[in-house]
Backbone as ProteinMPNN parsed JSONL, in Angstrom:
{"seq_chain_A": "XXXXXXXXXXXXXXXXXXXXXXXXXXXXXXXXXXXXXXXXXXXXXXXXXXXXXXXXXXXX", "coords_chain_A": {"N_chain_A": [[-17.117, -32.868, -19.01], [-17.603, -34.178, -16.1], [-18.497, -32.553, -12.977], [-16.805, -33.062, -9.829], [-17.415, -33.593, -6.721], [-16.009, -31.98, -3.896], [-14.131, -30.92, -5.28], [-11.973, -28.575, -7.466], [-11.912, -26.534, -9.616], [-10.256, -24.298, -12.506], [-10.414, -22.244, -14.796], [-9.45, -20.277, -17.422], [-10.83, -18.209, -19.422], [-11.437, -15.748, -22.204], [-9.007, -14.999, -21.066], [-8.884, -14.244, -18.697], [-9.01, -15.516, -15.786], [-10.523, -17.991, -13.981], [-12.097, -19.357, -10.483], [-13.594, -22.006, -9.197], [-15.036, -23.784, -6.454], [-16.524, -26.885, -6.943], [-19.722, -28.107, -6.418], [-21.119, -25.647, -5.39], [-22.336, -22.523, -5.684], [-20.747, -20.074, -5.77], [-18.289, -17.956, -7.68], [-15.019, -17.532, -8.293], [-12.748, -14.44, -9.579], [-10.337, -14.187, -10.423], [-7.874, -11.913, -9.794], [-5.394, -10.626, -9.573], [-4.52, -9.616, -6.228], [-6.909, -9.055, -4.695], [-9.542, -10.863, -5.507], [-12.734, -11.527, -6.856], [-15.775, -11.905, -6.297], [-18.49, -13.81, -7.326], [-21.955, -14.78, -7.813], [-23.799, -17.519, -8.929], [-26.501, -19.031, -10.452], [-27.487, -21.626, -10.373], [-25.83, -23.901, -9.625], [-23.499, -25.181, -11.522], [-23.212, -28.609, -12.728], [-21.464, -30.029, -14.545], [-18.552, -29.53, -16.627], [-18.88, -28.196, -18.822], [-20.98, -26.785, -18.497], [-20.484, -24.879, -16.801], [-18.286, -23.565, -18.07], [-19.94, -22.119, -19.922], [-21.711, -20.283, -18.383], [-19.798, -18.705, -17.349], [-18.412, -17.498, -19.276], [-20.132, -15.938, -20.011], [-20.016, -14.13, -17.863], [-17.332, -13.277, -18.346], [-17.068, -11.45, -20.521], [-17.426, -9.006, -19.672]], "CA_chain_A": [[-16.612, -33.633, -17.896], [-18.725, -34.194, -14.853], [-17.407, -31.861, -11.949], [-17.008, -34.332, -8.826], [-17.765, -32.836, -5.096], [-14.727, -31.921, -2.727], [-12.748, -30.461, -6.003], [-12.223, -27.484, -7.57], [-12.023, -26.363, -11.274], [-9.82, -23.342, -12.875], [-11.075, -21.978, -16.34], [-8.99, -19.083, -18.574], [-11.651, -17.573, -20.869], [-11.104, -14.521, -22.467], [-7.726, -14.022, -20.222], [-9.531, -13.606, -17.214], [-8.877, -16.762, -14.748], [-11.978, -18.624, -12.542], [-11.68, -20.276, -10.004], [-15.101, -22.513, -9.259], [-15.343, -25.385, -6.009], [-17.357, -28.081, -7.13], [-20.767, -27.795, -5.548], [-20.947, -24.199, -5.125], [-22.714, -21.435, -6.757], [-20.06, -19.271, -5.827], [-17.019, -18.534, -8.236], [-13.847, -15.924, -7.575], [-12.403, -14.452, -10.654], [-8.333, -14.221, -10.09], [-7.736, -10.774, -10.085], [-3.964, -10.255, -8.079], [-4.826, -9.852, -4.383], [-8.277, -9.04, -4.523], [-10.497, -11.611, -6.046], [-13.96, -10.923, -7.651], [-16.862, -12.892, -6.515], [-20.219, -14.003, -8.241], [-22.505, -16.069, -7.803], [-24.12, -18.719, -10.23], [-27.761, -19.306, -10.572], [-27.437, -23.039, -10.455], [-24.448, -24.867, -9.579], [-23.311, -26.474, -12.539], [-22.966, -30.357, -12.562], [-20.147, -30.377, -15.732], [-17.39, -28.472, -17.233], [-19.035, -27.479, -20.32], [-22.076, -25.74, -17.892], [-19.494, -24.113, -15.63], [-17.686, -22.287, -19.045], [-21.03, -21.478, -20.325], [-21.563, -19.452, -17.059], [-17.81, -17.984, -17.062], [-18.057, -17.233, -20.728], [-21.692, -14.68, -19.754], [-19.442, -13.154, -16.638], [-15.808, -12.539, -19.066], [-17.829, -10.774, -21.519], [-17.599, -7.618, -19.187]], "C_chain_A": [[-17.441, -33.29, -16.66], [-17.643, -33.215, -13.637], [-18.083, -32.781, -10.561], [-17.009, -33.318, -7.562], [-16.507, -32.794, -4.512], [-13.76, -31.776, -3.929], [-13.124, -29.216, -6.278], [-11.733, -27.525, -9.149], [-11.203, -24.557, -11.571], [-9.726, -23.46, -14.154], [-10.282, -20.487, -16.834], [-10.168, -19.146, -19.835], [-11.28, -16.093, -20.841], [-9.827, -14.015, -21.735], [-7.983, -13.62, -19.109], [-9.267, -15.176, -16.529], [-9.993, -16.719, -13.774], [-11.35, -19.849, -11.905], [-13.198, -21.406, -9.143], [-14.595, -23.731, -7.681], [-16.462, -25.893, -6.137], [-18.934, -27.977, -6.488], [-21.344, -26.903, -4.657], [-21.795, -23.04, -6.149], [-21.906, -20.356, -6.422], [-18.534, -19.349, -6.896], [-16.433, -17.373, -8.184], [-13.001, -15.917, -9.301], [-11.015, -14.073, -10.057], [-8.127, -12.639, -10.473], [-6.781, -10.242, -9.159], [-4.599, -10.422, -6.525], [-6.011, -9.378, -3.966], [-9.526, -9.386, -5.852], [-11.918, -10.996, -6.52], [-14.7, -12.244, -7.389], [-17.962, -13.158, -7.212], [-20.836, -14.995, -7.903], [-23.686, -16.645, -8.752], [-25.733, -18.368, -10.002], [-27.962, -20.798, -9.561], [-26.289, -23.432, -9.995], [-24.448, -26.184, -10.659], [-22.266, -27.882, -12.556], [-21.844, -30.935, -13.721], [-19.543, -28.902, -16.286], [-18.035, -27.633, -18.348], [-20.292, -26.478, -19.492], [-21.385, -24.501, -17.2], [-18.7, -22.959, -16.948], [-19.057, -22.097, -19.465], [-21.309, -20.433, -19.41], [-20.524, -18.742, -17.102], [-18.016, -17.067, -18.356], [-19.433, -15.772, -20.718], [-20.679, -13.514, -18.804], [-17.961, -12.492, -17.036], [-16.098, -12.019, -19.774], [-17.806, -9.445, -21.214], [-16.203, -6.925, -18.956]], "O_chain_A": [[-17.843, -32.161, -16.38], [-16.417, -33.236, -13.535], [-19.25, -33.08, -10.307], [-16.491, -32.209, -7.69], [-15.846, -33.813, -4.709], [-12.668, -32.338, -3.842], [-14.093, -28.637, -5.787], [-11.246, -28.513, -9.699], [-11.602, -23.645, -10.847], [-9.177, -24.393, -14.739], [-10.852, -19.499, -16.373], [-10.282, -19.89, -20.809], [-10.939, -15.405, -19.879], [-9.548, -12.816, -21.74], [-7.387, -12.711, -18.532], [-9.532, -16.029, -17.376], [-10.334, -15.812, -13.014], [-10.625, -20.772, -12.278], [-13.539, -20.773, -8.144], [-13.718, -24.544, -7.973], [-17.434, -25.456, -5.521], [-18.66, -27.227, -5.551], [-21.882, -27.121, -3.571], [-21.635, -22.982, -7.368], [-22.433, -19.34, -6.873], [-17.818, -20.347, -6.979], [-17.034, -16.306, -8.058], [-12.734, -16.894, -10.001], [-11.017, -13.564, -8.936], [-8.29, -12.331, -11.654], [-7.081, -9.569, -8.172], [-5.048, -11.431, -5.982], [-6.162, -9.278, -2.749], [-10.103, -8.678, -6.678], [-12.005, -9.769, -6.464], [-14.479, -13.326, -7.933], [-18.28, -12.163, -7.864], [-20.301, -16.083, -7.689], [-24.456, -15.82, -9.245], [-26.043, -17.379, -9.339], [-28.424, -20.933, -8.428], [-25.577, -22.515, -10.406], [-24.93, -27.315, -10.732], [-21.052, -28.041, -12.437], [-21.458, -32.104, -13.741], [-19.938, -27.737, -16.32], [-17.658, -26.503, -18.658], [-20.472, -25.366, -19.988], [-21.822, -23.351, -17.149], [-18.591, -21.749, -16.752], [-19.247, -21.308, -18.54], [-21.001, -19.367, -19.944], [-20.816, -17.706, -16.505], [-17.718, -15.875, -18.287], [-19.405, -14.809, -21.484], [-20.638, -12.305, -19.034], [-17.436, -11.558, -16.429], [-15.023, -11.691, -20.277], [-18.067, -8.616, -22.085], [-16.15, -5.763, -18.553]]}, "name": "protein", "num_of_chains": 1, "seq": "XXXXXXXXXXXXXXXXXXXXXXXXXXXXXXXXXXXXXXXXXXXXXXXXXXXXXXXXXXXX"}
């Protein structure tokens, strides 16, 4: 699924929760009251690029 500009996207892999906005190489991993940032390479343009990315960073 194409990720559209001015949204945002939340992904459970591995039990870990992301939280991604749209046109961003930044993404915050849900972690109670202090979040976990990262940032991307690329800013990916669909859903299936955005868990490919998530799925490298829940691995740890």
């Amino acid at each position: 699924m194409e990720l559209l500009p001015n949204c945002y996207t939340e992904l459970c892999i591995n039990g870990r929760w992301f939280h991604y906005n749209h046109d961003k190489k930044s993404v915050f991993m849900l972690n109670g009251s202090n979040p976990l940032s990262f940032e991307l390479e690329i800013a990916p343009t669909t859903e299936e690029e955005l868990e490919a990315h998530l799925t490298n960073i829940a691995a740890f």
